[in-house]
FIBARO-779137 format. One line per 10 residues: number of its first residue (from 1); for each residue x, y, z of C-alpha. Coordinates in nm, 4 decimals, always signed. Layout:
N
NUM	X/Y/Z | ...
end
This chain:
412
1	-3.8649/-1.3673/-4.2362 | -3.5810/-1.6543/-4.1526 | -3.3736/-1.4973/-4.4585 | -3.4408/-1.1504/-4.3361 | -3.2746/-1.2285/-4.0199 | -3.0218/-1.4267/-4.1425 | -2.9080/-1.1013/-4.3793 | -2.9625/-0.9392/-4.0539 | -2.7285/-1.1204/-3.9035 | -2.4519/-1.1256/-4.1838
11	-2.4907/-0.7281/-4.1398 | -2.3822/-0.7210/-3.7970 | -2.1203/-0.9614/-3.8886 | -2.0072/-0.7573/-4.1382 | -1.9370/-0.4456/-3.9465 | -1.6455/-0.3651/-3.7557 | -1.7169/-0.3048/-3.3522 | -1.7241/+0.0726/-3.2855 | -1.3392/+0.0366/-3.1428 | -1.2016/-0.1742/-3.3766
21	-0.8880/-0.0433/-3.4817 | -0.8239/+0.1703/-3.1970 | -0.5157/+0.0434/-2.9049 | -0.5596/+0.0563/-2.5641 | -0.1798/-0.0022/-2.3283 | -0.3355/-0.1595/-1.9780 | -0.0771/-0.1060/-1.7267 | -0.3802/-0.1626/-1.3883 | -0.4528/-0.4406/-1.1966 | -0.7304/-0.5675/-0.9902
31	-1.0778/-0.4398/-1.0508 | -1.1500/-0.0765/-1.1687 | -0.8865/-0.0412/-1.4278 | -0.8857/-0.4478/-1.5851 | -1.3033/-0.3961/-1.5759 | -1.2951/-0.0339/-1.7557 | -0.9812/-0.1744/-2.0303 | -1.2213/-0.4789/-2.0290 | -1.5312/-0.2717/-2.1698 | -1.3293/-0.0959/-2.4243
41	-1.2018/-0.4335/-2.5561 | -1.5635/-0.5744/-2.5571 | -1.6644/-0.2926/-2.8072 | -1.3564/-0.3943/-3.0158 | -1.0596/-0.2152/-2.8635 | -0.7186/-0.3772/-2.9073 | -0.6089/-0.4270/-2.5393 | -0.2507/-0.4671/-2.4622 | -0.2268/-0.6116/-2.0666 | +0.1273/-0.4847/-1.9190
51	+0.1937/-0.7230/-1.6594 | +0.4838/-0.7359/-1.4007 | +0.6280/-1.0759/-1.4695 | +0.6029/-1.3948/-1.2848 | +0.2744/-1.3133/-1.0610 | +0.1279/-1.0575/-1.3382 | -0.2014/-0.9408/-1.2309 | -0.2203/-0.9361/-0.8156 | -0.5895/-1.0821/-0.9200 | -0.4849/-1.3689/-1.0913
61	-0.4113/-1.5303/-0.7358 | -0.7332/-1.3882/-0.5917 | -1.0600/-1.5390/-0.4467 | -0.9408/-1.7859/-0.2135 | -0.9744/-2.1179/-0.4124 | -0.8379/-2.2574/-0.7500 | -0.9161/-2.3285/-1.0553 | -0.7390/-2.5919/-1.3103 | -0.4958/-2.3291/-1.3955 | -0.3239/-2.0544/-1.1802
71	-0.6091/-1.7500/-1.2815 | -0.8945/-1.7156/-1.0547 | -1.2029/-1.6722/-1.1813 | -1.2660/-1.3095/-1.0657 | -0.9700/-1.2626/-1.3306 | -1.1262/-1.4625/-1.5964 | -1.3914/-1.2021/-1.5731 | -1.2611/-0.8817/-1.6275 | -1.0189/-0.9569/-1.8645 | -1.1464/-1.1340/-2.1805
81	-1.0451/-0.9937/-2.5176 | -0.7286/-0.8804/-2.4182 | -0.3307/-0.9607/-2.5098 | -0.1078/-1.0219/-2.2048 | +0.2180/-0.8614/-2.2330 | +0.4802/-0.9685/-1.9201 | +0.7165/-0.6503/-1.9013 | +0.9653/-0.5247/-1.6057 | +0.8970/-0.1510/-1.6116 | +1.1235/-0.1250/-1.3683
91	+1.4273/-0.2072/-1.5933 | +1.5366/-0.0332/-1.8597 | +1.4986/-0.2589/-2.1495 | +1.1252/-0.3302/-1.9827 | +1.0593/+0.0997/-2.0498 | +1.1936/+0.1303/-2.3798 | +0.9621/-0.1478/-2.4825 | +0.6899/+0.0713/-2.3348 | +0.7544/+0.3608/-2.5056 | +0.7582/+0.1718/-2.8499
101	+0.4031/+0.0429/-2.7588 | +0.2818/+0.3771/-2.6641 | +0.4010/+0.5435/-2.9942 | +0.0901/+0.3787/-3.1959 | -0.1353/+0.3465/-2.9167 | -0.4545/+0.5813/-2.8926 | -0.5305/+0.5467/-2.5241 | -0.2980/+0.4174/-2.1817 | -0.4620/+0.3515/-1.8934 | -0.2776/+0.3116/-1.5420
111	-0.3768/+0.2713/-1.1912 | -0.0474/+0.3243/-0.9946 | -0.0296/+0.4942/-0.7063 | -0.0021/+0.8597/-0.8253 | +0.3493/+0.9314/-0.9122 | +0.4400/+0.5907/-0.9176 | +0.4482/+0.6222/-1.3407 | +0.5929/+0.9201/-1.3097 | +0.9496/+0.7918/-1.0729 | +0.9298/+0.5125/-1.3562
121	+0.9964/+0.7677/-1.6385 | +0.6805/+0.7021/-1.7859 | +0.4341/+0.9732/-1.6865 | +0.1863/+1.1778/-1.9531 | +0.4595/+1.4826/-1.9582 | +0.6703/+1.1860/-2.0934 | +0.4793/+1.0026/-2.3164 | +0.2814/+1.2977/-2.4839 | +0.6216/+1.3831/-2.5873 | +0.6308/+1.0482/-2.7623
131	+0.2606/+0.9883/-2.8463 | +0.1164/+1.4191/-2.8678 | -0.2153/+1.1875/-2.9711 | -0.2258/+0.9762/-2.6591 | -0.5329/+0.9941/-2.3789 | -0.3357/+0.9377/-2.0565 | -0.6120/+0.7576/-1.8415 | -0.4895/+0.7572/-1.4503 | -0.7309/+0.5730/-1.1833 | -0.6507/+0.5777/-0.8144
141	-0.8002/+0.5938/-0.4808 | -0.8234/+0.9768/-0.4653 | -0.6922/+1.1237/-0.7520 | -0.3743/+1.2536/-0.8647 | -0.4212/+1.6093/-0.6345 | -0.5428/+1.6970/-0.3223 | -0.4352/+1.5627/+0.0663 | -0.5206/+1.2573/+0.0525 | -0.3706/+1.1725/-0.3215 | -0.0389/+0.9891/-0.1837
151	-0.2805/+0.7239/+0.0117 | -0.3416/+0.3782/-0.1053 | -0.6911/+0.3306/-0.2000 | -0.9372/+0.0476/-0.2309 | -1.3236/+0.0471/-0.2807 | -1.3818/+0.0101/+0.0829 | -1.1447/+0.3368/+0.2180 | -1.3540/+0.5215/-0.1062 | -1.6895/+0.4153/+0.0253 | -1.6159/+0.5227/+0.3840
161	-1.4488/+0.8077/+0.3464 | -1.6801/+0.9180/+0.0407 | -1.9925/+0.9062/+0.2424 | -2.1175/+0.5981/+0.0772 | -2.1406/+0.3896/+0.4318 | -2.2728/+0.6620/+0.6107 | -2.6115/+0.6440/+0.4728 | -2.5711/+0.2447/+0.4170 | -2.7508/-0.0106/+0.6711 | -3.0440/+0.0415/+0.8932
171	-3.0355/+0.3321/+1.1677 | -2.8516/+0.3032/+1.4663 | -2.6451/-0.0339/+1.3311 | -2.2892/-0.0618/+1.2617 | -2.1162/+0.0659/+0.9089 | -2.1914/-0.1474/+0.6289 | -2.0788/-0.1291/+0.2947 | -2.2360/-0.1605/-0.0061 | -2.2604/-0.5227/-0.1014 | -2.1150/-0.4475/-0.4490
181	-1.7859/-0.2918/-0.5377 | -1.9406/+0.0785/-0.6337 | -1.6231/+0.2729/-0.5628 | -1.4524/+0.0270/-0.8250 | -1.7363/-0.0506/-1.0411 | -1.8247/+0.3398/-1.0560 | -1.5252/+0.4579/-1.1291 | -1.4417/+0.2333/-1.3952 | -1.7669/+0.3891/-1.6035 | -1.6389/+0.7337/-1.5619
191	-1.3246/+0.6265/-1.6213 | -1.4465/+0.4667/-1.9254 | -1.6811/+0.7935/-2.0465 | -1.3582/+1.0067/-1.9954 | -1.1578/+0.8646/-2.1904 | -1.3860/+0.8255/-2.4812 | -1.4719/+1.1774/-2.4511 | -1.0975/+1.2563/-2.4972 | -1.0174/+0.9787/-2.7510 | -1.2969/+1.1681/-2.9694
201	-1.1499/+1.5065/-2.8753 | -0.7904/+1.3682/-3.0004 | -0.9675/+1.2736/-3.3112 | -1.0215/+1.6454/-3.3970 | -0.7568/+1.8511/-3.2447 | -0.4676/+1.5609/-3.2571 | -0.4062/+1.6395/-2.9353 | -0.4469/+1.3822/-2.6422 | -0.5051/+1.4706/-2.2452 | -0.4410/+1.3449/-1.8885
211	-0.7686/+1.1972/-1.7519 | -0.7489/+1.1661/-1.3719 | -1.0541/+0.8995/-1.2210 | -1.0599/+0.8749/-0.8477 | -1.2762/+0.5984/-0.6802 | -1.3325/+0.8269/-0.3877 | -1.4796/+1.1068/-0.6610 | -1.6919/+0.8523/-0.8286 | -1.8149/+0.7581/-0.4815 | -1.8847/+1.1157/-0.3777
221	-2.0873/+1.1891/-0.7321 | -2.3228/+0.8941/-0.6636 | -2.4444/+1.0904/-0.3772 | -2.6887/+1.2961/-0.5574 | -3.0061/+1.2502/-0.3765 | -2.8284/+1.2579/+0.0159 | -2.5889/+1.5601/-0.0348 | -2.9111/+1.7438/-0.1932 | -3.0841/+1.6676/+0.0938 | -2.8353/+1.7952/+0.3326
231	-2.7896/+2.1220/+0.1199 | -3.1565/+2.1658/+0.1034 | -3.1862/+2.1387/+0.4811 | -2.9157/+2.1223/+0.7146 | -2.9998/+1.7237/+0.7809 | -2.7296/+1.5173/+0.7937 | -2.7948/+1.1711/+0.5584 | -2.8881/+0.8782/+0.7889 | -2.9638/+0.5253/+0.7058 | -3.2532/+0.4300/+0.6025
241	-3.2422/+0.0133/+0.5449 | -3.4042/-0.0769/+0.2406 | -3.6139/+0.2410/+0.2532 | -3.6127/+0.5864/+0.0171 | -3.5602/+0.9371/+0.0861 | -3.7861/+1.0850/-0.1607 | -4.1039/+0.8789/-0.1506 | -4.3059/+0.5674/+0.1072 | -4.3541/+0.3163/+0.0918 | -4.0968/+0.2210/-0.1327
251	-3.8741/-0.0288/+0.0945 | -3.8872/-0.4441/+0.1286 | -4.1966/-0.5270/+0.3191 | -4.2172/-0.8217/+0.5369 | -4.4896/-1.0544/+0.4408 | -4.5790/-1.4537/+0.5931 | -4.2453/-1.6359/+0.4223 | -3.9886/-1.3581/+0.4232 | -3.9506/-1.0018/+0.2387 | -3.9907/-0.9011/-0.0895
261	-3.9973/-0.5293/-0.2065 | -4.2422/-0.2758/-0.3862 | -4.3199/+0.0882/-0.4457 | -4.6438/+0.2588/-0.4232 | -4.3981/+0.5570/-0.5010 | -4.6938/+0.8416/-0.6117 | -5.0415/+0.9209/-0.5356 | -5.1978/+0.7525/-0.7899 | -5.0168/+0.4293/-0.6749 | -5.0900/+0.5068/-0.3371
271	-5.4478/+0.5036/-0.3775 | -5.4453/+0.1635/-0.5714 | -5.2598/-0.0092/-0.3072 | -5.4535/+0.0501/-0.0061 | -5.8291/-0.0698/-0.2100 | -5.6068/-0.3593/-0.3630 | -5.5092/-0.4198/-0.0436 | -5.8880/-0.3625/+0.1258 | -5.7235/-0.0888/+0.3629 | -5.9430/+0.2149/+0.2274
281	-5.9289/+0.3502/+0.6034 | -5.5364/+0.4081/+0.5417 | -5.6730/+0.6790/+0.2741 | -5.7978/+0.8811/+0.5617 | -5.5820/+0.8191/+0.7876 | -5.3686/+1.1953/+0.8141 | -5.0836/+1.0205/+0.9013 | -5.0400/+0.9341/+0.5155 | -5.1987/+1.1526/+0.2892 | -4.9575/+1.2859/+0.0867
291	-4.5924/+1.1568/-0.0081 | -4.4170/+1.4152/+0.2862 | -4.6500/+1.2950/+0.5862 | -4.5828/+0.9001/+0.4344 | -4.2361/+0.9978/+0.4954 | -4.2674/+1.1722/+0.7879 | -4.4368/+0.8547/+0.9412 | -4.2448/+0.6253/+0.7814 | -4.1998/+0.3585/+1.0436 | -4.5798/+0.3611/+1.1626
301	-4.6967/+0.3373/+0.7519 | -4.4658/+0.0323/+0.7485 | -4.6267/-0.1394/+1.0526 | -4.9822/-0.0427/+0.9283 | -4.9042/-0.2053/+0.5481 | -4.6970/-0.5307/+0.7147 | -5.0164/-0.5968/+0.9199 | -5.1709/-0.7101/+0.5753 | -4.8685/-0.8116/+0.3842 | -4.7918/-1.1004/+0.6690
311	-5.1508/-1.2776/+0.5986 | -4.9644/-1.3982/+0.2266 | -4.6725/-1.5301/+0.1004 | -4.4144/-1.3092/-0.0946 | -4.5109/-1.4671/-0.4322 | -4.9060/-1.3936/-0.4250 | -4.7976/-0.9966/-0.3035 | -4.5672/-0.9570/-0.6263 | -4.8305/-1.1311/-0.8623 | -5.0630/-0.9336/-0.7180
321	-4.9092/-0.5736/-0.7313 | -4.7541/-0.6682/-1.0567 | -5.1039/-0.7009/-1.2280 | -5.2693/-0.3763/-1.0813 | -4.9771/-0.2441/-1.2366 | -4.7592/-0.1457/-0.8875 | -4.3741/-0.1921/-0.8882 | -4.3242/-0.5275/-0.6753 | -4.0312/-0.7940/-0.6982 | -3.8492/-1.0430/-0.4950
331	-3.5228/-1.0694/-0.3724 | -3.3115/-1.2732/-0.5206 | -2.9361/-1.4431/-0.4452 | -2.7412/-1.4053/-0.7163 | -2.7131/-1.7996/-0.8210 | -3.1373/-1.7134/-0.8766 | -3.1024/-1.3937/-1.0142 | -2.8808/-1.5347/-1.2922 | -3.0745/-1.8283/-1.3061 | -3.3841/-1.6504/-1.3726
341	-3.5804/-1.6815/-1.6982 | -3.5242/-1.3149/-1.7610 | -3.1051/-1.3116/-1.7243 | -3.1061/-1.5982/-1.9144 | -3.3052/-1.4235/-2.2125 | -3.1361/-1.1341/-2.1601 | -2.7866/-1.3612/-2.2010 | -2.6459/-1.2764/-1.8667 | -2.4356/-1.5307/-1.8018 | -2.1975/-1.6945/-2.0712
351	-1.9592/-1.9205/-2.1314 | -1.6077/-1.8669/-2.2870 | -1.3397/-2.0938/-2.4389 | -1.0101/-2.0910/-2.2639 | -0.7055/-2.3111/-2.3142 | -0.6774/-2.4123/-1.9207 | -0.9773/-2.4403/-1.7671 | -1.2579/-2.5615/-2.0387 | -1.5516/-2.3633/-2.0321 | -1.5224/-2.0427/-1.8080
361	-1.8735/-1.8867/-1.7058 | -1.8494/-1.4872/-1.7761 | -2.1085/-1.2606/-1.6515 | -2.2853/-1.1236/-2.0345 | -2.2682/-0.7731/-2.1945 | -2.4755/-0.5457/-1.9698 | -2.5881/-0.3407/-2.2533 | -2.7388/-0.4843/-2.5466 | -2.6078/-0.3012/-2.9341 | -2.8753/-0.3392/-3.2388
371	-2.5549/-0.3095/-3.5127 | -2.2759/-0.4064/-3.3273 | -2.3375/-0.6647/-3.0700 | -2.0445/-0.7215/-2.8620 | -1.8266/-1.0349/-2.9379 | -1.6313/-1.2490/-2.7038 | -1.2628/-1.2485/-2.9546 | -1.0324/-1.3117/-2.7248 | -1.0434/-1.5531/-2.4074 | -0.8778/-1.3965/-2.0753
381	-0.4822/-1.3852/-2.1588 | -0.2451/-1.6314/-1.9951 | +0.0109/-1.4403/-1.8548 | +0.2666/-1.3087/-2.1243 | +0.0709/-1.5480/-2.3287 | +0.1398/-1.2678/-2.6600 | +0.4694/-1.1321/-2.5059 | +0.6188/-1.2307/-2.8774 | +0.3419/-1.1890/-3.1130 | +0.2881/-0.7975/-2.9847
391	+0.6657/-0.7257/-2.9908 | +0.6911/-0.8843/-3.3747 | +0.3993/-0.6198/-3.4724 | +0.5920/-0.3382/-3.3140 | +0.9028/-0.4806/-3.5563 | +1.1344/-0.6029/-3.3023 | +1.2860/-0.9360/-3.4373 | +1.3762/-1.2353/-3.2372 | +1.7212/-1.1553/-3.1729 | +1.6179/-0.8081/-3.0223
401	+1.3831/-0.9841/-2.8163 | +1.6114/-1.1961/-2.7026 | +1.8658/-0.8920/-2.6111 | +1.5700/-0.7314/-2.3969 | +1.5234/-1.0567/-2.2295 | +1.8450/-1.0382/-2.1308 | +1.8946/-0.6938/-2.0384 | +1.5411/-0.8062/-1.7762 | +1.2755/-0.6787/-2.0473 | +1.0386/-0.9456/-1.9209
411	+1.1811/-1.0857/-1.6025 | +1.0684/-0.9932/-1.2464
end
């Protein structure tokens, strides 16, 4: 068996990551495009990082506190197995370097404000002309059309202005955001699902396309369940804490040493939990018969089932429900959720090599591959750390680097 695995291993080893070979220009900064260029590099992608030189990345300086080197840690995360390249696209010299990258590159993706690329000279009508192959990948706050597509946009303008914090809190209480980036983080995926749609597209018809992510449309699509809801009936989204729209009690429950959550979510479920729980007179209690009256009467099911649930700790509820076979689970912080058994089997944090700071922790692969297992090739660039070695590929000798440098190539 030891041998099997180790030929298992070599296997693996042995074949290429699903995007090896293929080029990827980043010209974005912060977190949706760096964490989308990021996943394509993890799966083998050769990542190019256009940077403006001298600060590069605006998230390089992020996060409030340092680390041995000038790159925050928020950086160090999104941006492993990439080249940095430092280049003024606002010069000439800085353009023209551009354009030789994007000749052999399969995918660019920007996140300018919209336009922005285009006043540079280096829009899709311009580089398709170049590169007829190339997948054009814009992100911004709210797309390239529409109203609102001049406006700057972060995650927390998509989230408001999406919906998102409308139905985010506890009724009555004042707006909240998600507690996660899921403007940013959302739009990213699509981003990322786009463009690999059209990269495979390209592959057939030789023929690239202009993908246009917004975080405020990738806000607005997570809203499945709520704008159903309203369509269905007229009811505008509320709300609802910790609690569900489609099924009760399925919420965090308050129990003798804090919270912890679970979901009795269907009938079956329901009928366990009230005889695990000795409360067989909740069965015939009207009030909660079936899923719609549970919701109905959400707030007085939640007092009837926290009458019990405060005579034990949240440990002996979750042990408990976990064995009768009912959802249950704690809530964690995140230094416990990552130092949980299960993160740390499922390789959730990591640690990667880098030539300033040691060790940098990276948060793991969130999906796992059987044949090819994502690999950690690069560490996070220094900024216009392979300025030279990506300009030599493209055939541009030292003395024609040195010209562009002094025509402002790769000076602010």
């Amino acid at each position: 068996m030891k041998e099997a695995s180790t030929n298992e291993q070599a296997n693996k080893a042995a074949r290429p990551l699903p995007l090896a070979g293929v080029r990827v220009l980043d010209i974005s900064q912060v977190m949706a495009g760096p964490y989308a260029c990021m996943l394509l590099a993890d799966m083998g992608a050769d990542v190019i990082k256009i940077e403006p030189p001298g600060s590069g990345d605006q998230t390089r300086g992020a996060m409030g506190f340092k680390m041995k080197g000038p790159d925050s840690l928020g950086f160090l995360n999104m941006n492993r197995n990439k080249r940095s390249v430092a280049l003024n696209l606002k010069s000439e010299a800085g353009r023209k370097v551009l354009l030789e990258l994007a000749k052999d590159a399969d995918i660019l993706l920007e996140n300018y404000r919209p336009g922005a690329m285009k006043r540079l000279g280096l829009g899709y009508e311009v580089l398709k002309e170049v590169n007829p192959r190339l997948v054009y990948t814009s992100i911004s706050g709210f797309g390239q059309t529409g109203p609102w597509s001049d406006r700057p946009g972060f995650d927390l303008m998509a989230q408001a202005m999406s919906g998102v914090m409308s139905v985010t809190g506890y009724p009555g209480g004042p707006p909240v955001k998600a507690g996660v980036p899921v403007a940013d983080i959302g739009c990213a995926l699509f981003a990322v699902y786009a463009t690999l749609s059209a990269f495979i597209g390209a592959k057939t018809s030789g023929q690239g396309q202009h993908v246009d992510a917004s975080l405020f449309d990738s806000a607005l699509a997570f809203s499945v369940w709520d704008i159903c809801d309203y369509w269905g009936t007229g009811k505008e989204p509320e709300p609802l804490g910790t609690s569900n729209k489609m099924t009760a009690p399925y919420q965090a429950m308050a129990c003798s040493d804090g919270y912890f959550v679970m979901g009795a979510n269907n009938q079956k479920l329901w009928l366990q939990l009230c005889k695990l729980m000795g409360r067989e007179e909740l069965l015939a209690d009207e009030r909660f018969s079936t899923i719609s009256l549970r919701l109905a009467n959400r707030h007085a099911l939640e007092v009837e089932l926290e009458k019990s649930f405060r005579l034990q700790p949240k440990d002996y509820w979750v042990s408990t429900f976990l064995e009768a076979g009912i959802p249950a689970g704690p809530i964690l912080t995140y230094p416990e959720a990552f130092d949980s058994d299960h993160a740390k089997a499922r390789e959730m944090r990591m640690e990667i090599d880098h030539p300033a700071e040691g060790k940098v922790p990276n948060i793991g692969f969130a999906v796992k591959m059987s044949g090819t297992p994502q690999q950690v090739r690069r560490h996070p660039p220094r900024l216009g750390e392979h300025t030279a070695e990506v300009l030599a590929e493209l055939g541009i000798s030292d003395e024609e680097q040195a010209a562009l440098g002094e025509q402002g190539a790769f000076a602010a």
